[in-house]
N, C-alpha and C positions, 0 to 999 in steps of 0.2 A: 764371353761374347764372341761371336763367330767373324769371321774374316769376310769383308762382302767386297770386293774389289769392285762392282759397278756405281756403290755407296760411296767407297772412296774418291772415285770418277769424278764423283756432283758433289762430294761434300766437303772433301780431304784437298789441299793445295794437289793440285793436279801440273802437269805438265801438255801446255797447247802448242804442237809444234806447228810453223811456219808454212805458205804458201811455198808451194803447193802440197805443203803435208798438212794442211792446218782442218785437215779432216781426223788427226789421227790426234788421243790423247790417253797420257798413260798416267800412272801414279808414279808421282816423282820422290815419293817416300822411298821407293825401292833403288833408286842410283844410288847404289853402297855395294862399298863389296858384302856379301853374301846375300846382295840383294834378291827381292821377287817383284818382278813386273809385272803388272797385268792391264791391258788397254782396248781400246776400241778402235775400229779405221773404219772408212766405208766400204761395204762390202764389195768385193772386188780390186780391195789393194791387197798390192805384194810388199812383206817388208822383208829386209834383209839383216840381221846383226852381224857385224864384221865380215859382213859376207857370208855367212850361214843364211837359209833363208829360211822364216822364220813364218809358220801355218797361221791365218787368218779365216776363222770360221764363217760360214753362210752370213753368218749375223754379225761379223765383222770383230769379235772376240780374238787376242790373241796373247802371249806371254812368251816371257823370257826372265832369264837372271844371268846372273853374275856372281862366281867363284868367291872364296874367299880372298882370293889373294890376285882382285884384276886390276889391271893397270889402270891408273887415272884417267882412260879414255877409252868411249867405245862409239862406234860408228853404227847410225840405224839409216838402212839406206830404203826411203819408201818410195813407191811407184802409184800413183793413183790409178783409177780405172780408165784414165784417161792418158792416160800414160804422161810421160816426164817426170823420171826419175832424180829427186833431191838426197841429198846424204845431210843430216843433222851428227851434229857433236852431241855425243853425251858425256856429261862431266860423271865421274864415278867418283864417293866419296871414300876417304879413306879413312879404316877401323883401326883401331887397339886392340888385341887380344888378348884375354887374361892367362896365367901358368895357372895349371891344375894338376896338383899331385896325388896319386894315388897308390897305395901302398897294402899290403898283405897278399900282393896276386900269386897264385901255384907260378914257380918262375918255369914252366912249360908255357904256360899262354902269354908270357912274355919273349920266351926265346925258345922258340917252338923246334922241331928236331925238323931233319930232312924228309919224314914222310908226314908227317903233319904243314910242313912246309906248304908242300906238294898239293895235298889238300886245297891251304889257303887258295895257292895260287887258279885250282879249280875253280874253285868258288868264285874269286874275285873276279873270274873269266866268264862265268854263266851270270851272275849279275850285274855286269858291266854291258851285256848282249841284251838283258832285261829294260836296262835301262837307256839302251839307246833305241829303244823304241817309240817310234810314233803313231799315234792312234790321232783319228777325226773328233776322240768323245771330249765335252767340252764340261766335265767337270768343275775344272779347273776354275771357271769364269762364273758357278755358283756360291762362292763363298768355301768359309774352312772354319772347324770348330775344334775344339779342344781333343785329344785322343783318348786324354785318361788323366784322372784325378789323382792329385799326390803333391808332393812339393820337388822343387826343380832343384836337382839334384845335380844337374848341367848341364852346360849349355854351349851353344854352336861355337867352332873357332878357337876355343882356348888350346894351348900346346901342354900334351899328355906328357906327363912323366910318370913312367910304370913302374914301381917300384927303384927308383933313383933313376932311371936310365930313359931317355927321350923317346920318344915314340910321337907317332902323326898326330896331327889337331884331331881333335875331336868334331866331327861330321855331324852332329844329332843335338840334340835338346831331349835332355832325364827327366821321366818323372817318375819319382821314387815313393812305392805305393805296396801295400802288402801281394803275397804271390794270391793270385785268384783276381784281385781287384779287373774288370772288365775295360776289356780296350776298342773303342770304337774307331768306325772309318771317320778322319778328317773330314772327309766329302765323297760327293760321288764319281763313283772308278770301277775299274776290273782288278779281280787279284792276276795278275803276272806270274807271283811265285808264291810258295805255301812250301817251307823246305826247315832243313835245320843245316846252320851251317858250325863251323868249329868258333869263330870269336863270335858271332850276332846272336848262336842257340838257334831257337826257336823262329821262325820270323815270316813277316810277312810284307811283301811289297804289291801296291797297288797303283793301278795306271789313271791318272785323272785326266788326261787326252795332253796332244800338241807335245808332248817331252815330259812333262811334271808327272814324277812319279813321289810316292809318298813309302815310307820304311817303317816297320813296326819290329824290334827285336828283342831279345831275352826273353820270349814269352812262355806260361809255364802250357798253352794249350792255342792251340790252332783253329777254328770252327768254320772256318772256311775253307772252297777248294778252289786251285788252279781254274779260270776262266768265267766264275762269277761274276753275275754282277752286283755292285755293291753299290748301297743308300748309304746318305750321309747320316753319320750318326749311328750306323747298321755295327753290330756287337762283331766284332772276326775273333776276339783269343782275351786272353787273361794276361797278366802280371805275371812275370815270373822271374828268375833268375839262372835260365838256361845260357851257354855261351861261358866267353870272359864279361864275371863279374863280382863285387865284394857284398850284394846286395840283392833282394828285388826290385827291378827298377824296369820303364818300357825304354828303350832307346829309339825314339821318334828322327826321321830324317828328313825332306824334301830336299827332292831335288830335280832339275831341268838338265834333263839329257846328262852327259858324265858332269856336271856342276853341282856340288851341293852345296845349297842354300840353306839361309838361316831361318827357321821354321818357328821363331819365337812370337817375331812381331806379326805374322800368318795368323796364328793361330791362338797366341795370346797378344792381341791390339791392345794398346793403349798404356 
């Protein structure tokens, strides 16, 4: 079942915040760390998270999230069209993460040499640039649906140990599916990147407007180009086991500007 963030608005315990923001309401599901936010103002407010400010569409649409690892507190500072600017508290809740050990890797793509190093370090730098892109398209505020069929193989926030030795949380949500099996767009976006890198393979990142960008990795096939535009649901690549990996599996990610959020309850609700 697809993710409809304007459903949860009206349906789902919502958050109404206070005069003079008591025009602005968001899903309160998402104060969590690795939360995703997504709300409505009236058209013509300005919000601000911690000070960042944070893009509100013609139609009053706008989002934001929270890292894994964010402090018990965030500040959303809004401005109506009328101006007089309120700051609200938002409580952020706090998660458990599970260990996840993984074992059989080539111990290169564990402890990679100086020029493969060097590599990473490229890459981390062109996608980091990808990602701090903003766009006006308002994807985002259409709903998300599943990327690809398989069983969840794992998921956002647990801490990686690679063959006995610790290595970063895991950023993404696995679905573990034979090579070939078809991987579609969450929702509607532009692709940004169409590349292979040395740990993701294969991969694909797509822009769904305001910061939220979406990740598609280890793919065994590509079918989309650079600056596409893309439907929900729209077929971009296959299943595959390109990258670090012990398996076929798609490594799905969202995420808001450098934050990566948990893409589970997105896209599998409920």
């Amino acid at each position: 079942m697809p993710f409809l963030p304007r459903r949860l608005l009206l349906a789902a315990p919502a958050l109404l915040l206070g005069a003079p923001a008591r025009a602005v309401t968001l899903n309160d599901s998402g104060l969590k760390q690795g939360g995703f936010v997504v709300g409505r103002a009236a058209p013509g407010t300005r919000l601000a998270l911690d000070g960042r400010a944070v893009r509100v569409s013609a139609a009053g649409d706008f989002v934001f999230g929270f890292g894994r690892d964010h402090a018990a507190q965030a500040r959303l500072t809004i401005t109506p069209p009328s101006g007089g600017a309120e700051t609200q508290v938002l409580n952020i809740a706090r998660r458990q993460w599970p260990t996840e050990s993984i074992s059989g890797l080539p111990p290169a793509q564990v402890t990679p040499d100086a020029e493969t190093l060097a590599r990473i370090a490229r890459e981390r730098e062109k996608l980091g640039g990808i990602r701090a892109l903003e766009s006006a398209l308002t994807g985002f505020a259409e709903g998300f649906t599943r990327p690809a069929p398989g069983r969840i193989s794992g998921v956002f926030g647990s801490q990686r140990i690679l063959n006995g030795q610790p290595r970063q949380p895991h950023y993404g949500l696995d679905f573990a599916a034979p090579t070939g099996t078809p991987v579609i767009a969450c929702a509607t976006g532009r692709v940004t990147l169409a590349d292979g890198f040395h740990f993701f393979g294969k991969l694909i990142v797509l822009d769904h407007g305001h910061g939220v960008n979406s990740l598609y990795a280890h793919l065994s096939e590509i079918t989309v180009r650079e600056g596409e535009s893309i439907a929900k649901a729209q077929r971009i690549g296959a299943i595959g086991m390109t990258g670090r990996v012990t398996g076929p599996h798609l490594h799905f990610s969202l995420s808001w500007f450098q934050q990566w959020l948990d893409p589970q309850p997105v896209v599998l609700p409920g």
